[in-house]
C-alpha positions, 0 to 999 in steps of 0.5 A, a space after each residue: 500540467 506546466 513546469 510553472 505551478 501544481 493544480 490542487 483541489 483543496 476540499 473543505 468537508 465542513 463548509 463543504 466547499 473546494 477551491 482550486 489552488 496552483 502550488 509548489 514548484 513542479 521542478 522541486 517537488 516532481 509529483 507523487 511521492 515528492 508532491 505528497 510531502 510538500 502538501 502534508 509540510 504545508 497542510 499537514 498537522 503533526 501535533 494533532 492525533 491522526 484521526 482530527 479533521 484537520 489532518 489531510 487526506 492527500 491523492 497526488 499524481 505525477 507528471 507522466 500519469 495518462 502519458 506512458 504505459 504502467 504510469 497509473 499509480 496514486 500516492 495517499 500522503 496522510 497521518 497514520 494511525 498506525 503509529 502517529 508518524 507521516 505514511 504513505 500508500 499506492 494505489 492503482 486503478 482507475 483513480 490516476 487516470 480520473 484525476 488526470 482527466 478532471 485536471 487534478 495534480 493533487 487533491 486535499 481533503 480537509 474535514 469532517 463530512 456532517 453525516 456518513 457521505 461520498 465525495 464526488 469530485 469532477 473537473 466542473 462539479 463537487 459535491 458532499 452527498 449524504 449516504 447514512 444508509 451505507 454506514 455499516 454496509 461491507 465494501 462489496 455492497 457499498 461498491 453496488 449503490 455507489 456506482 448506482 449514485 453516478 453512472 455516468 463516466 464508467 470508463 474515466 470514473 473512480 470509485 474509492 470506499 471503506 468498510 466497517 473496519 475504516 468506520 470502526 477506526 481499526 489502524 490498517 483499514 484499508 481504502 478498496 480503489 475500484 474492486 481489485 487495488 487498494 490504500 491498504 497499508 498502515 490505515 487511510 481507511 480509518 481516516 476516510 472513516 474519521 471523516 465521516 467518508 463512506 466513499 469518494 467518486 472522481 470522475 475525468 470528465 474533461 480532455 487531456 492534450 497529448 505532445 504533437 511531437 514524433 518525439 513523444 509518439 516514437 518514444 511512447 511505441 518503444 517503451 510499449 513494445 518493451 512492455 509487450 513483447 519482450 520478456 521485462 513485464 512478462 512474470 507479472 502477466 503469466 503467474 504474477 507475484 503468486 509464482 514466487 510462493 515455490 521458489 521462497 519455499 524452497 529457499 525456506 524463506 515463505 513465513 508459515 503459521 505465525 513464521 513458526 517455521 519458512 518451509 512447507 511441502 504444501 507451499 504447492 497447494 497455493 502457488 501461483 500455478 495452482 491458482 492458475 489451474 484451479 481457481 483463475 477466471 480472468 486476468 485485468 489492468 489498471 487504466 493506462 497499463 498493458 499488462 494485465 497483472 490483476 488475477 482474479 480467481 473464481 470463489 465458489 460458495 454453496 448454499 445450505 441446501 448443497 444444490 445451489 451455488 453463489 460465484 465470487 470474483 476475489 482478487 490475490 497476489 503473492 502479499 494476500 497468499 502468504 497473509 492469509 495461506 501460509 501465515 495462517 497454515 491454510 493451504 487450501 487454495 479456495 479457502 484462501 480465496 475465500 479469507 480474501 474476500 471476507 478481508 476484502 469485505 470488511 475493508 482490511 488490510 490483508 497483510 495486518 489481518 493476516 498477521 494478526 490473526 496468525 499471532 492471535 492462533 499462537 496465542 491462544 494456543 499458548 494461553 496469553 489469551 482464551 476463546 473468551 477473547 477471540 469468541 471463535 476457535 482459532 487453529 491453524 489450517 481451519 479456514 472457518 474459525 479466521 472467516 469468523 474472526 476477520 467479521 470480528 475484527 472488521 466490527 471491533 467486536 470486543 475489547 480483545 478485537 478492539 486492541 487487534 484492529 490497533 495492531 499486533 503489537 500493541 495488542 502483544 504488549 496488553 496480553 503478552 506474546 511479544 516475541 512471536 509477534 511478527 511486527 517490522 515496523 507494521 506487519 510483515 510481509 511475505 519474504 523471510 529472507 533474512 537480516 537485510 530484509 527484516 532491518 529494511 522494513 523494520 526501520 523503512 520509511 513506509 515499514 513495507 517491503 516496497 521501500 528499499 527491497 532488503 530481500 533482494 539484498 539477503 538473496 544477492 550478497 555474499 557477505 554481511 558488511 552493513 554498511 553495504 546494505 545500507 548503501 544498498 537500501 538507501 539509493 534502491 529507496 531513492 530510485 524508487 522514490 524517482 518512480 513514485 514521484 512520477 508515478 509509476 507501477 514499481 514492476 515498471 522499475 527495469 523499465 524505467 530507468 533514469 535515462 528513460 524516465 528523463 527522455 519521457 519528461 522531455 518529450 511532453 515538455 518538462 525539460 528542465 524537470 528532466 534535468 533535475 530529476 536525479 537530484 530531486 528525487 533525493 531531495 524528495 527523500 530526504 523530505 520525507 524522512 524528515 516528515 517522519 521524524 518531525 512526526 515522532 518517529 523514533 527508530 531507537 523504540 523499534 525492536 526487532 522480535 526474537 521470532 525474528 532472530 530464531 528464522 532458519 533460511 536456505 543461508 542457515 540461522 540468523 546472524 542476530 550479531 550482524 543484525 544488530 550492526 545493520 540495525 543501528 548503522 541504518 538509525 543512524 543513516 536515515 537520521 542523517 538522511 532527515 536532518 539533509 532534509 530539515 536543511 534544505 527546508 530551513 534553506 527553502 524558508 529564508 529564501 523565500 
């Protein structure tokens, strides 16, 4: 990458045909985040549905990936059939280093394949490959024949693919990234699956030249030493995320059954150490990260006869315990494992699913719906009832499943059972911290907990002035934002300060990037924001459920007043944020 022009791959699955095209200004757009954005402006159409062939499937890296531990992250730019507005998701993996290696900034998928195919994309190669005979196979399956299809490469190759909830079009399919990461937030499986795209493949089968300079060799040794041996990225190594399953719950801030309530005594049962000293068989990486925060636990499964056992490799975090432990009152560990990997089957988005089913168990309990609706008995701490459930929702298996895989409030607002839907935005996450937290992910620009971290804010500020947190959320997003455009693991965030970050562009020759990050990246976010809002959003049709605001913490009940002011004063922010945006593009476009 030069600081002159982006490399971009443009893949067209109707003619099935790609070029290779140089766009857009490195200096302005960074990468990432901030790449995503000027490709969806350009390619993007926001007066289609989500689902039409011409709407984009955009992989974006940034300048720094392959060049500095922990920068091994992939933005997916796109449509969202969630809710019809400009979304975003993070992947890790292989797929950043792929890209790297086959000499891609940036690649957009057009189209619609003839038949259920795979796409494999390599510096020198792409081709549409026709696999009708993986339509309806899980992700785990389809997993096996795609690396059956090309062998070559294995340590510089990606493998992306749905299940049959990204084929089935449920709004949060997620897109599995090499087993153990995922697209998964609000539904870039079900545009894969509207593609007719079973799975991608990339495969970095070319070279890539690093700085000569001892600037950039020094550099590299400090910023590893950092991660390594200092105590900055050890949390993530040790328990990962899991670890805070104890200490949420003693906060009472951990969501259980349906955030019926934020404390229980069996928190203990799924916490992070139980993991560890049950269920932990090994501990992995993305390519390009020293640090190893993917834990996978052993599954193990018997067959009818009792005497023979199958072994399963299942992956979890802190977001997949709550969404489908303590969410789902199942506080046994390997039952938790064993949800997991039927969610990751399916090719769902854990945290939806989980909710979902957790609002689903509500209401049948109260009468909204019946077992003709969910065909199987769902009861809060019984594991085998949601296994059934989650095959259900994978499949779409009738009208009831059908509305659930639109997501839990649109299935609320056709059965009733609105209020105790736990929707911010899309699903929530796993901090029921309070009213910082439910406003930044209700009213954040991707609805995810990773936008602007309002938990942080409901844990570390002594009053309740919301123009604070306001404030708070919007340069905590704008940072982040710095880091996506690079693109960087957001555990990285205290080690890539913006400081480190402008040395570690100057020493692989971006020095006028550097110079330009700080302001750019808030450019980048207002890019965004105005991407969101020229799609439909509408932030004054979101409400906050009244779940919501009968919470009790460790700070007491819900202030609902002072959830209301941060509310309205963070519409109203953000729209100013969009309409900077909206001047800096009409600037752009009569200068040009």
């Amino acid at each position: 990458m030069g600081e002159d022009t982006f490399r971009i791959l443009l893949v067209d699955l109707d003619e099935q045909k790609g070029d290779l095209i140089h766009f857009g200004d490195p200096t302005q757009a960074l990468g990432g985040s901030g790449l995503g954005a000027e490709l969806f402006a350009a390619y993007g159409r926001k007066d289609l549905p989500a689902d039409d062939p011409e709407q984009p499937l955009i992989f974006a890296i940034g300048p720094l990936t392959a060049y500095f531990p922990l920068m091994s992250k992939v933005v997916l730019a796109f449509k969202s059939p969630y809710h019809q507005q400009y979304a975003e998701s993070h992947a890790g993996g292989r797929l950043a280093m792929a890209m790297r290696f086959a000499g891609y900034d940036a690649m957009v998928i057009r189209g619609s394949a003839r038949t259920p195919s795979c796409l494999i994309v390599g510096a020198r190669r792409m081709e549409v490959r026709d696999v009708h005979y993986l339509w309806g196979q899980d992700v785990l399956a389809t997993g096996k024949w795609l690396r059956k299809i090309y062998k070559g490469h294995s340590g510089h190759r990606s493998i992306l693919r749905i299940g049959p909830a990204g084929e089935k079009q449920v709004a949060y399919a997620s897109i599995n990234v090499d087993t153990y990461r995922h697209f998964g937030r609000l539904g870039g499986g079900a545009i894969m699956g509207a593609k007719n795209l079973k799975g991608i493949i990339v495969i970095g089968d070319s070279n890539l030249d690093l700085s000569q300079g001892k600037e950039y060799r020094n550099l590299y040794k400090t910023i590893y030493r950092q991660i390594t041996d200092s105590s900055a990225m050890r949390k993530y190594h040790d328990l990962g995320t899991p670890e805070n399953m104890i200490p949420l719950n003693e906060m009472q801030a951990v969501p259980w059954r349906n955030m019926q309530t934020t404390h229980d005594d069996a928190a203990v049962q799924i916490s992070g150490e139980r993991f560890a000293e049950e269920l932990l068989l090994r501990k992995t990486a993305c390519a390009g990260c020293p640090v190893g925060c993917i834990h996978v636990g052993l599954l193990r499964e018997n067959f009818a006869s009792g005497y023979e056992y199958i072994y399963r490799q299942v992956s979890y975090d802190h977001e997949p315990i709550f969404a489908a432990g303590s969410m789902l009152g199942v506080t046994q560990a390997g039952d938790v494992l064993m949800l997991l990997e039927e969610m990751e089957r399916q090719g769902l988005d854990v945290i939806s699913a989980g909710v979902a089913l957790a609002w689903a168990t509500e209401a049948l309990d109260r009468g909204h719906i019946t077992e003709l609706e969910t065909l199987y008995p769902l009861k809060f701490g019984e594991a085998k009832g949601y296994q059934q459930a989650i095959r259900q929702l994978g499949g779409r298996a009738n009208e009831f499943y059908h509305f659930l895989g639109q997501g839990t409030l649109a299935t609320a607002k056709h059965y009733g059972g609105e209020d105790f839907a736990c929707v911010l935005g899309q699903e929530m996450a796993g901090y029921a911290t309070g009213e910082a937290f439910f406003v930044s992910q209700a009213y954040g620009l991707r609805h995810s907990h990773l936008d602007s971290a309002g938990y942080g804010f409901d844990q570390k500020a002594a009053g309740k002035n919301e123009w604070a947190a306001v404030e708070f959320f919007l340069e905590e997003e704008r940072r982040r934002v710095q880091l996506t455009c690079m693109v960087s693991c957001l555990f990285a965030r205290n080690v890539y300060t913006e400081e480190i970050l402008q040395e570690c562009l100057s020493s692989v020759g971006l020095k006028k990037m550097a110079s330009n990050i700080s302001r750019q990246a808030k450019q980048v976010q207002a890019n965004r924001w105005r991407l969101k809002f020229e799609c439909g959003y509408d932030p004054s049709q979101i409400a906050i459920p009244k779940r919501f605001k009968q919470v009790r913490n460790w700070k007491g009940p819900v202030d609902e007043a002072f959830m209301e002011r941060l509310s309205k004063s963070y519409r109203l922010a953000t729209a100013e944020v969009a309409k900077a945006g909206r001047f800096a593009a009409t600037q752009s476009s009569e200068s040009d």
